[in-house]
C-alpha positions as CSV (number, residue, x, y, z in Angstrom):
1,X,-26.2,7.9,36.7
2,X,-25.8,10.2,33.4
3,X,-22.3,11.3,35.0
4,X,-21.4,7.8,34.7
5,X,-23.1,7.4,31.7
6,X,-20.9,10.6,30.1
7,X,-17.9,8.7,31.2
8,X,-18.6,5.6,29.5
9,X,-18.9,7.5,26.4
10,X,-16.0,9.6,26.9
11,X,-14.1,6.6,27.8
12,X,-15.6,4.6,24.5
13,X,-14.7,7.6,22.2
14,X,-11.4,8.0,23.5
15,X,-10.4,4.2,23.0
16,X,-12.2,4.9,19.4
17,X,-10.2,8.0,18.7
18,X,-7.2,6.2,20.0
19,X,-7.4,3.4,17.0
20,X,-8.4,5.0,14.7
21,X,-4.9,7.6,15.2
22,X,-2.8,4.0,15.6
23,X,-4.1,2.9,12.1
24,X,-4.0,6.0,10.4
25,X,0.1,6.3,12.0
26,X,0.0,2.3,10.2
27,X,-1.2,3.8,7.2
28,X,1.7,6.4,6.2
29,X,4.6,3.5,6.0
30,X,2.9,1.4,3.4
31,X,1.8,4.7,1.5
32,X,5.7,5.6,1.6
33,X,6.9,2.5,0.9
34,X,4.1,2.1,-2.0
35,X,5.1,5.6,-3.7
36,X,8.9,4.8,-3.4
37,X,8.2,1.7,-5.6
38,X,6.0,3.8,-7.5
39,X,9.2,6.0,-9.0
40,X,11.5,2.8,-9.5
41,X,9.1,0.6,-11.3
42,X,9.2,3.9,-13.7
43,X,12.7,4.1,-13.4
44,X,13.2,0.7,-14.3
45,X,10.5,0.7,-16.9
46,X,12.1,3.7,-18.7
47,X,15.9,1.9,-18.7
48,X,13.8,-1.3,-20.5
49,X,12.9,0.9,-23.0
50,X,16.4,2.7,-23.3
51,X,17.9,-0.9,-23.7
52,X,15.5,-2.1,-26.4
53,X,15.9,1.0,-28.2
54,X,19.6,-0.3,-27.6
55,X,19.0,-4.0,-28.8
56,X,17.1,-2.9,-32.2
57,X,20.3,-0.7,-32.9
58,X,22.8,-4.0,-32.2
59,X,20.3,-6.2,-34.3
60,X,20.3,-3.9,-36.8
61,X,24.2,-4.0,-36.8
62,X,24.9,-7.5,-36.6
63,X,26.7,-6.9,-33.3
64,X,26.3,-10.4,-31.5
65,X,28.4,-9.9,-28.3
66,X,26.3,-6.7,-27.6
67,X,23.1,-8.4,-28.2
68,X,24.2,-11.3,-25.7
69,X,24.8,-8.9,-23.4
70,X,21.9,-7.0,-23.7
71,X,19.4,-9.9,-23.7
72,X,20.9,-10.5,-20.3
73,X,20.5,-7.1,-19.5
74,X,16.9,-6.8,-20.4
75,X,15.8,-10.6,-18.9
76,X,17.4,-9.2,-15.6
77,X,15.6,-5.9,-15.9
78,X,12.6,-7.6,-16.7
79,X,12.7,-10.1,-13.6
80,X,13.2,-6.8,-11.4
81,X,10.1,-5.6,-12.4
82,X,8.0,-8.3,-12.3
83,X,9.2,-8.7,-8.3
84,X,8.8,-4.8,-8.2
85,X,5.4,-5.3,-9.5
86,X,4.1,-7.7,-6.8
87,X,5.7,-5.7,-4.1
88,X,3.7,-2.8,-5.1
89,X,0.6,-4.6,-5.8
90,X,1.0,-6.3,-2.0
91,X,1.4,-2.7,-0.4
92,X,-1.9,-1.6,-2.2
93,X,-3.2,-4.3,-0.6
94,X,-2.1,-3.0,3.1
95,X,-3.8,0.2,2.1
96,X,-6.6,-0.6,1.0
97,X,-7.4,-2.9,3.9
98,X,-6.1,0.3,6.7
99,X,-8.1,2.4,5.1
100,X,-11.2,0.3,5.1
101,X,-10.6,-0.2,9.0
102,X,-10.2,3.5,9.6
103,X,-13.1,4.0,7.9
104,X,-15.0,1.1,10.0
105,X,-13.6,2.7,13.2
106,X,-14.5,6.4,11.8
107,X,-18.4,4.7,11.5
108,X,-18.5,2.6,14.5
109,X,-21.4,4.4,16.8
110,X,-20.6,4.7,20.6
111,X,-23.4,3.9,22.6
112,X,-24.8,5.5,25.5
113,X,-24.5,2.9,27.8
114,X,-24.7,-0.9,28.3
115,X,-28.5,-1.1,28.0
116,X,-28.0,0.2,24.4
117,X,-24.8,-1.7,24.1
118,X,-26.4,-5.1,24.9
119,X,-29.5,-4.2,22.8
120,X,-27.4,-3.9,19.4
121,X,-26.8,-7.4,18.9
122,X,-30.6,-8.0,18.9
């Protein structure tokens, strides 16, 4: 009886172990993909500023094809961003919920046998 017992267990940890490795392998492409979005939103956010800096110079010149051109420039930019910005917020999102189930399953007690198992929901 305990040998069976010792097998239950085993078998329950293993399956535990087992999902716990699966989510954690889930975990690493959103973290990836997050980070990658991480440098371009910065990338994109420091070329906004580079063509404001640009726009105050054109305004101050009077140069109205250049300031067309750069409104444009910046509206686009600024659309990227924004889409950028919700794709990053989305993969926080996938994190945050991974890691709260890795942590669930890193919590989740294995019982000793179906007596105990069957007694928990009480």
């Amino acid at each position: 009886m305990s040998v069976v017992k010792s097998e239950n267990t085993a078998t329950r940890n293993a399956s535990r172990n087992r999902l716990v490795r699966e989510t954690q392998r889930k975990l690493k492409e959103p973290v990836t993909k997050f980070l990658k979005a991480c440098v371009q939103l910065s990338f994109i956010e420091k070329h906004l500023i580079d063509l404001s800096r640009g726009f105050e110079a054109a305004k101050r010149d009077g140069n109205q094809c250049f300031l067309y051109n750069m409104r444009i420039n910046m509206w686009t930019l600024e659309c990227v961003l924004s889409i950028l910005s919700e794709y990053v917020f989305m993969r926080v999102e996938d994190i945050i919920m991974l890691r709260h189930d890795v942590r669930i399953l890193m919590r989740h007690k294995i019982v000793e046998s179906d007596e105990e198992y069957e007694g928990e929901g009480d």
